[in-house]
C-alpha positions in Angstrom: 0.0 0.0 0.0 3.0 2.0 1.0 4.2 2.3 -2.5 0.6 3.5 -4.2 0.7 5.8 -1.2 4.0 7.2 -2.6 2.5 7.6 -5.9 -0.5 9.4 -5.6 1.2 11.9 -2.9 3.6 12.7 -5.8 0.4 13.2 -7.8 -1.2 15.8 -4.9 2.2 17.5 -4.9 2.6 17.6 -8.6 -0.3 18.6 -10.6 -1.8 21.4 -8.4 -5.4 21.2 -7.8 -6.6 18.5 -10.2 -3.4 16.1 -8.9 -5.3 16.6 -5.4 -8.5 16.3 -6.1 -7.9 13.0 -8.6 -5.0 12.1 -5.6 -8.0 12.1 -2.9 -10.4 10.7 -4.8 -7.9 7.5 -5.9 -6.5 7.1 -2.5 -10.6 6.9 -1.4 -11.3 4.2 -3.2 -8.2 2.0 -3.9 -8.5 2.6 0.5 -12.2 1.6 0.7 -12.2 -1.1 -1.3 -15.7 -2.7 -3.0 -17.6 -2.6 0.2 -18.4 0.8 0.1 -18.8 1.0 -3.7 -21.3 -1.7 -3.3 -23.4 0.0 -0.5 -23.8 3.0 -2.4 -24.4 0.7 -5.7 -27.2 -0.6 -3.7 -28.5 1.9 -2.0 -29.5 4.0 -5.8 -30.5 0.6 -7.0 -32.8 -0.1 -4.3 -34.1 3.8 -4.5 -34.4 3.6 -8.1 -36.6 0.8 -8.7 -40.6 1.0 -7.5 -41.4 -1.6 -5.5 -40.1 -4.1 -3.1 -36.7 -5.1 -3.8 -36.5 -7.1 0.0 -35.4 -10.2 -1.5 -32.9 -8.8 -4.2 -31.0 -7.0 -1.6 -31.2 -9.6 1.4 -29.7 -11.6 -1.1 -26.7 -9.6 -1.7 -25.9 -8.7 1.0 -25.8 -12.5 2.6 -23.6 -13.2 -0.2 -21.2 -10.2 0.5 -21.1 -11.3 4.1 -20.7 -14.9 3.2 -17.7 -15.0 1.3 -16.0 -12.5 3.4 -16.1 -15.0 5.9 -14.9 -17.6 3.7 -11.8 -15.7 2.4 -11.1 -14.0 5.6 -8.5 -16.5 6.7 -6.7 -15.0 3.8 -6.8 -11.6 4.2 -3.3 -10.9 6.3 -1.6 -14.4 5.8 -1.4 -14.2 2.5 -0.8 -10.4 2.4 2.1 -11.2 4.7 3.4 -13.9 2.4 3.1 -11.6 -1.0 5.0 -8.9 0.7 8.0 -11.4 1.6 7.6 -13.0 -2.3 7.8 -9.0 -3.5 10.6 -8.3 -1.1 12.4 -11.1 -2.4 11.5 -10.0 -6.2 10.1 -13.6 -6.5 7.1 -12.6 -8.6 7.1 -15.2 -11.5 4.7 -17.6 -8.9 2.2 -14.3 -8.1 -0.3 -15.9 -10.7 -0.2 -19.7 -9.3 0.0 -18.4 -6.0 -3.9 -16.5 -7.4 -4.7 -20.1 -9.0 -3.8 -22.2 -5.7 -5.6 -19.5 -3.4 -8.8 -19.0 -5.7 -9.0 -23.4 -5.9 -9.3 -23.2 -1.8 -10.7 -19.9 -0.3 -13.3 -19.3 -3.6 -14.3 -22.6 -5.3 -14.7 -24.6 -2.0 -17.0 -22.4 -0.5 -18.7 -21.7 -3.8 -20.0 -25.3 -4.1 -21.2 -25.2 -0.5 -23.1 -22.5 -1.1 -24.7 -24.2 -4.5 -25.8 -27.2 -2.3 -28.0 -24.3 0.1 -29.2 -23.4 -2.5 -30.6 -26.4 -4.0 -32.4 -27.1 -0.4 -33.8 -23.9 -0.8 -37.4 -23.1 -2.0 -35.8 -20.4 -4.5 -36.6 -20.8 -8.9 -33.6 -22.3 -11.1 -32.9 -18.9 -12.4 -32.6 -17.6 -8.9 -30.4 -20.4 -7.7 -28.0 -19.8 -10.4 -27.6 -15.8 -10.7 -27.2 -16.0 -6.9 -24.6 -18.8 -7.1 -23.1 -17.2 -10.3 -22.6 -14.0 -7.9 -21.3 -15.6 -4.9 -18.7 -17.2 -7.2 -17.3 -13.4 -8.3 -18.1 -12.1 -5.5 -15.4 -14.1 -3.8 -13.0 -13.8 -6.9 -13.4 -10.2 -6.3 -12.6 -10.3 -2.7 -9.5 -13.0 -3.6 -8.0 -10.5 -6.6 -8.1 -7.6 -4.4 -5.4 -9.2 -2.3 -3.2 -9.5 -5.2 -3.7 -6.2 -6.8 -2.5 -4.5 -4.1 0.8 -3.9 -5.5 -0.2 -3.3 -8.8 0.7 0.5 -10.7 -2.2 0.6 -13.2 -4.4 2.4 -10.5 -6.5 4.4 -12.9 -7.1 1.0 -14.9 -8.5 -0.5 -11.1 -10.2 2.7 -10.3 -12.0 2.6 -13.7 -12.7 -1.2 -13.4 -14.7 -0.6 -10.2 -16.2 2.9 -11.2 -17.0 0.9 -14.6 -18.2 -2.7 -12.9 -20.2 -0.7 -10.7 -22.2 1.2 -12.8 -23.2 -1.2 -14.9 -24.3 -3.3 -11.9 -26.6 -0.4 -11.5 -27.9 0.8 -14.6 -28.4 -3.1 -15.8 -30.2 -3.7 -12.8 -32.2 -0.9 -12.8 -33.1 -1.7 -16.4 -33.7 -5.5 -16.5 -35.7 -4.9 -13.5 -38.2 -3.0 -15.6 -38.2 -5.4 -18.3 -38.1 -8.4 -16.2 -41.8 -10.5 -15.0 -39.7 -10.6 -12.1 -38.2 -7.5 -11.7 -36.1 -8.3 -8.4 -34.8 -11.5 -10.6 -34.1 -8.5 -13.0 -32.3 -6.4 -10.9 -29.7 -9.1 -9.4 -29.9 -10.7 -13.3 -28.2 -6.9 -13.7 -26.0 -6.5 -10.8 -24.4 -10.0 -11.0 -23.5 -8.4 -15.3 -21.7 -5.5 -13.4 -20.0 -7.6 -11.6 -18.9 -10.1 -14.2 -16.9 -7.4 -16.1 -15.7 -5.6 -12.7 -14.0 -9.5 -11.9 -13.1 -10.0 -15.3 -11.6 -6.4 -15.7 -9.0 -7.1 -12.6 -8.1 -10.3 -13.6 -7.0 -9.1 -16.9 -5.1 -6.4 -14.9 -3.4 -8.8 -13.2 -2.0 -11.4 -15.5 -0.8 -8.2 -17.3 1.2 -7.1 -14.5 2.7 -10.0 -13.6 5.2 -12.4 -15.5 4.1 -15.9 -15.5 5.4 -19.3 -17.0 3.7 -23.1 -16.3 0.9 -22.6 -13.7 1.7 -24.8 -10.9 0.2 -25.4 -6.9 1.9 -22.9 -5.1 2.7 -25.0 -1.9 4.0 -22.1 -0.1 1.0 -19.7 -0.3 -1.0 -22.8 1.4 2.2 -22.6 4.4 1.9 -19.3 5.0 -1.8 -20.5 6.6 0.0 -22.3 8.6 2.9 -20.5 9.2 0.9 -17.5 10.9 -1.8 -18.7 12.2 -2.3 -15.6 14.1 -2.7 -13.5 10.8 -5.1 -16.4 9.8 -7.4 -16.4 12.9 -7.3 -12.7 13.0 -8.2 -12.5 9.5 -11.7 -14.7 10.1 -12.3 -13.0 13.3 -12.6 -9.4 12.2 -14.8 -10.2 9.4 -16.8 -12.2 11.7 -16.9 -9.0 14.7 -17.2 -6.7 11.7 -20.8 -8.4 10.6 -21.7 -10.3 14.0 -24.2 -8.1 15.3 -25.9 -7.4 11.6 -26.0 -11.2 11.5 -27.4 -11.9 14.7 -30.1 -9.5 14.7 -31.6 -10.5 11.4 -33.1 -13.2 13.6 -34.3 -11.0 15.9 -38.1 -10.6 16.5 -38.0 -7.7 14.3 -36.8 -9.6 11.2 -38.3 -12.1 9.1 -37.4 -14.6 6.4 -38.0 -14.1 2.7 -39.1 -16.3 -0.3 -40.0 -19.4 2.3 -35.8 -19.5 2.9 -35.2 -20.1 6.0 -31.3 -18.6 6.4 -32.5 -15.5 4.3 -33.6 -12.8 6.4 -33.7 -9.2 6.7 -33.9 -6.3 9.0 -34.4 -3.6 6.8 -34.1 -1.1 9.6 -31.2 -2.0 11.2 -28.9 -2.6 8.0 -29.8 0.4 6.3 -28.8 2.2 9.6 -25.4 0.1 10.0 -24.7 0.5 5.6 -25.1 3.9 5.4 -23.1 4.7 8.5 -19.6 2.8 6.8 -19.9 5.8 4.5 -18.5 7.9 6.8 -15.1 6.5 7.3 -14.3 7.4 3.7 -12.6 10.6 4.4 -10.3 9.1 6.8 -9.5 6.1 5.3 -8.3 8.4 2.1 -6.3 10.8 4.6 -4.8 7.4 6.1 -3.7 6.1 3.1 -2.5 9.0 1.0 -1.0 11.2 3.7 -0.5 9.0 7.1 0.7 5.8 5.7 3.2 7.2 3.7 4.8 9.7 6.0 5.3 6.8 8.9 6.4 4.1 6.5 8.9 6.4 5.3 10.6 6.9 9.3 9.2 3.2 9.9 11.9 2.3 7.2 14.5 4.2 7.9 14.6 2.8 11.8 14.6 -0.5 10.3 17.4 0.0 8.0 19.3 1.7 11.4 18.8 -1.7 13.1 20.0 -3.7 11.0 23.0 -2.2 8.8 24.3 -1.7 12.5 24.5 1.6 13.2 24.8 3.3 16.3 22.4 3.3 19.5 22.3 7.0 19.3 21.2 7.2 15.6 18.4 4.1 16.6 17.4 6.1 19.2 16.6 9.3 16.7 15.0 7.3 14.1 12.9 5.5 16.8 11.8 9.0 17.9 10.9 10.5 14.7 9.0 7.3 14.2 6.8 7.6 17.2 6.5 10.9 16.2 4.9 10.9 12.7 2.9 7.9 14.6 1.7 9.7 17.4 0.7 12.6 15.3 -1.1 10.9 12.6 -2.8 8.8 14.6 -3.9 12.0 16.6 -4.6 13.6 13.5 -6.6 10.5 12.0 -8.8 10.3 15.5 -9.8 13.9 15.4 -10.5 14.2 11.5 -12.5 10.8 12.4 -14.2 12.4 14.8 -15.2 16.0 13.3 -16.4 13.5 10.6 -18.8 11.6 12.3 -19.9 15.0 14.9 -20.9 16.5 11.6 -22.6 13.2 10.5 -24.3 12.6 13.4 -26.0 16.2 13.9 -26.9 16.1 10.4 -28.4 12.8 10.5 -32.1 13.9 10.1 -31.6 15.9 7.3 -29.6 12.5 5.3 -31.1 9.5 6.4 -34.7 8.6 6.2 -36.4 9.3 10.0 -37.4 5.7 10.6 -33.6 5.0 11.1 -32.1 8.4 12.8 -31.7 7.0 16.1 -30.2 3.6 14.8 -28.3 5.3 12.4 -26.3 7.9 15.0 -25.7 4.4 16.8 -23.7 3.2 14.5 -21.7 6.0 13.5 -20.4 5.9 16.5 -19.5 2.2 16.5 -17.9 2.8 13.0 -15.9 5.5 14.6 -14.5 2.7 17.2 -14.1 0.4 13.8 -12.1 3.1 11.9 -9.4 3.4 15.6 -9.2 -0.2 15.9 -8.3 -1.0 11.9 -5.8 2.0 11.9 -4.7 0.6 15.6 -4.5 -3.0 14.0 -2.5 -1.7 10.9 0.4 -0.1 13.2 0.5 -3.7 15.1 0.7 -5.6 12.1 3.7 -3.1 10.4 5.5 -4.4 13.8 4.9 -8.2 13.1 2.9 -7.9 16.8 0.4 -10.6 15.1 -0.5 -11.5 18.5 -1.4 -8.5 20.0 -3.4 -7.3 16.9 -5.4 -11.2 17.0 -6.2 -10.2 20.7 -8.0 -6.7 19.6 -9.9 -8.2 17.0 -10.4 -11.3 19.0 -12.0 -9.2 21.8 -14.4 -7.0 19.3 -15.4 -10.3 17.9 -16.2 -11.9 21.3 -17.9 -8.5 22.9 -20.2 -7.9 19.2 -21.5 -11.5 19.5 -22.4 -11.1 23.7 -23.1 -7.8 24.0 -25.5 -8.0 20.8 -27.5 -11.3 22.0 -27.6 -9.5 25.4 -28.7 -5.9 24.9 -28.5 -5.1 20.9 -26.0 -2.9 21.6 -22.9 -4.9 20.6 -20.9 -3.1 18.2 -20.8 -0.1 20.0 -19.3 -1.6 22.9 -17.4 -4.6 20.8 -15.4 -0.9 19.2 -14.7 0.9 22.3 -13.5 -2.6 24.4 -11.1 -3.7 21.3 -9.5 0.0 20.9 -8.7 0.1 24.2 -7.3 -3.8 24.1 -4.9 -1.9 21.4 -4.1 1.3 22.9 -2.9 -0.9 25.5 -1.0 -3.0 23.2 0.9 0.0 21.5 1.2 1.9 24.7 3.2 -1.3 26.5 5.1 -2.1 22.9 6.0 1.0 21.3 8.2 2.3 24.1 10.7 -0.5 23.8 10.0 -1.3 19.9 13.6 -1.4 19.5 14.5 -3.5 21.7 11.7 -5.9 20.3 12.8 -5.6 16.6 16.8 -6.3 17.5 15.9 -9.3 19.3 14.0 -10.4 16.0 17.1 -10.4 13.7 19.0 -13.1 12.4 21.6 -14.4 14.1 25.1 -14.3 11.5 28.4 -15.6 12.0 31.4 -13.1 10.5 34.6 -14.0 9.9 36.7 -11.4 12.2 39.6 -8.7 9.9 42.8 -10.7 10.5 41.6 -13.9 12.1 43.1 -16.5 10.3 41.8 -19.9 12.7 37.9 -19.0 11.4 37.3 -17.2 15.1 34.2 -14.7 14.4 31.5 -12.9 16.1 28.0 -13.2 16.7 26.1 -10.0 15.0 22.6 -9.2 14.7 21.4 -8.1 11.0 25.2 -7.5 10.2 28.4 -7.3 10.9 30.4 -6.0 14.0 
């Protein structure tokens, strides 16, 4: 991310107003990702079309959340594992490594979901548009992972600006034309999102070199090999959508089409949807401004540790380091939290009055979800897997209890896992460097003018 970060900061810097405003609006949604492009995708498809579209969007959604459960374990594992491959300039296995991941995090979980389907009451053309969507849906979430270190960002900007808007002028369309029209609307959206998956994939075999496809063994080990990255990848998705999940079957929901898993609580996930949409500005400020500036000193101390230099030079490049950190992070929380102030105050006048109370609820725990996923990105830039499982594994815990107890959950799952970081950072970060010099490799040197092979014991170079 660091090095797209570098890229469209040289485009804010460079081209004078239009450079920022394209720099902004690229660093929004290469940041964001799909999941907000889809909510506001849905959100004019469902206000565009007369008429119930219920089942259309229950459907989407449970699909969205589905297969980010299913490729959540992964999310960091296998981000971890592409940055060593990149590191190591070993890119020639990028595509099999795609091949071997896509054949067990997408097609796996993809059949499952086609056997629900055939126990459930829904038509043949139903059952396969909605399997035909989980499929990319899951592609989608799997390609992401290995884009993120691709240079043709306009190309993936206009993929999902292009995937998306087809998704909703199709939909809006076959849903007219359509006996059916909710069958015409996801007919549409799952068209959109055909050429969105199809546009990336052909952005990635582009990019990358590639001879003989073969089963990349080591993508599957690096499951294994941090299992922390792979837990914490399932629990946050599973926090992140617990309490929508949960209180679908609460006594305000009900099921749709006679199937019994697909439910809806039209109140509560508007409310919940709508209020992810304010974390855009801060998740662009992150990755443009933030990011960039800390990975730069986060570097540089790195590179003092282990070329050997002096504890005093360390000890400077450790301070500037805490200090970009300390700032952004300050800078991030209060941007955050003008953001969602303003949001909040103005809720009547943006979101329909049946969901104002609901709504200002959750913009509050999204403002708890933005802390902990910047706190959990500093924790994983320190290899502190553990500590950033723990936060995540706490919001997932607290969203499930505090939900089936009081409704309340994510809310309270945000504010008990950022404090489970702060905590984290504020006992690491202090003696960060003694954590990363105990981390490096052991090497024997051969000693200047020892001729009996006597050497020394260095750590990340020689004496």
């Amino acid at each position: 991310m660091a090095g797209i970060g570098f890229k469209l900061r040289r485009m804010v810097q460079e081209e004078g107003l239009k450079g920022l405003l394209l720099g902004y609006l690229s660093s929004a949604i290469l940041s964001a990702g799909p999941w907000l492009i889809s909510i506001a995708t849905l959100a004019l498809m469902s206000r565009g079309l007369r008429g119930n579209s219920q089942l259309f969007s229950a459907l989407v959604v449970t699909i969205n959340v589905l297969t980010l459960w299913a490729t959540g374990p992964f999310q960091f594992a296998l981000t971890r594992y592409l940055a060593d491959r990149l590191y190591a300039a070993d890119i020639e296995r990028h595509l099999s490594a795609f091949v071997t991941c896509w054949l067990l995090g997408v097609a796996p979980p993809t059949a499952l979901f086609g056997l629900l389907l055939l126990a459930s009451p829904l038509s043949w053309p139903w059952r396969l548009q909605a399997l035909s969507l989980f499929g990319l849906t899951s592609s989608l979430w799997m390609l992401l992972l290995f884009l993120g270190v691709v240079r043709a960002y306009r190309v993936i900007i206009g993929a999902f600006l292009l995937g998306n808007g087809l998704s909703a002028g199709a939909s809006l369309v076959l849903g007219r034309w359509f006996s059916d029209p909710q069958l015409g609307m996801l007919t549409g959206y799952t068209m959109g999102q055909a050429v969105l998956v199809a546009t990336l994939l052909w952005v990635l075999v582009s990019e990358f070199p590639h001879q003989r496809l073969s089963w990349d063994r080591q993508a599957v080990h690096a499951l294994r090999r941090f299992p922390a990255l792979t837990l914490a990848g399932l629990l946050y998705y599973l926090g992140l959508w617990a309490d929508k999940a949960l209180l679908r079957w609460s006594h305000d929901s009900y099921s749709l089409a006679g199937v019994f898993w697909l439910r809806a609580n039209p109140a509560y996930e508007q409310a919940a949807f709508l209020a992810q949409l304010t974390v855009l500005p801060s998740l662009a400020l992150f990755f443009l401004a933030v990011e960039t500036e800390f990975f730069e000193r986060f570097r540089t101390f790195f590179v003092d540790i282990s070329s050997g230099r002096s504890l005093f030079q360390i000890g400077m490049s450790k301070q500037r380091m805490l200090h970009s950190l300390r700032s952004g992070g300050l800078r991030l929380a209060l941007s955050q939290g003008v953001v969602t102030l303003v949001a909040v105050l103005l809720a009547p006048h943006w979101l329909p009055d049946d969901i104002v109370s609901l709504g200002r609820t959750q913009m509050v725990g999204v403002y708890f979800q933005t802390l902990l996923y910047f706190g959990t990105v500093v924790l994983l830039y320190y290899e502190l897997y553990r500590h950033a499982l723990l936060g995540i594994a706490v919001f997932a815990v607290a969203n499930v209890v505090f939900t089936t107890a009081s409704g309340a959950g994510f809310v309270a799952a945000g504010i008990l896992a950022v404090a489970t970081n702060l905590v984290c950072l504020l006992r690491t970060l202090p003696v960060i460097d003694q954590l990363v010099f105990e981390r490096q490799p052991l090497r024997l040197f051969q000693m200047d003018g020892c001729s009996d092979g006597v050497g020394v014991y260095t750590f990340g170079g020689p004496s």
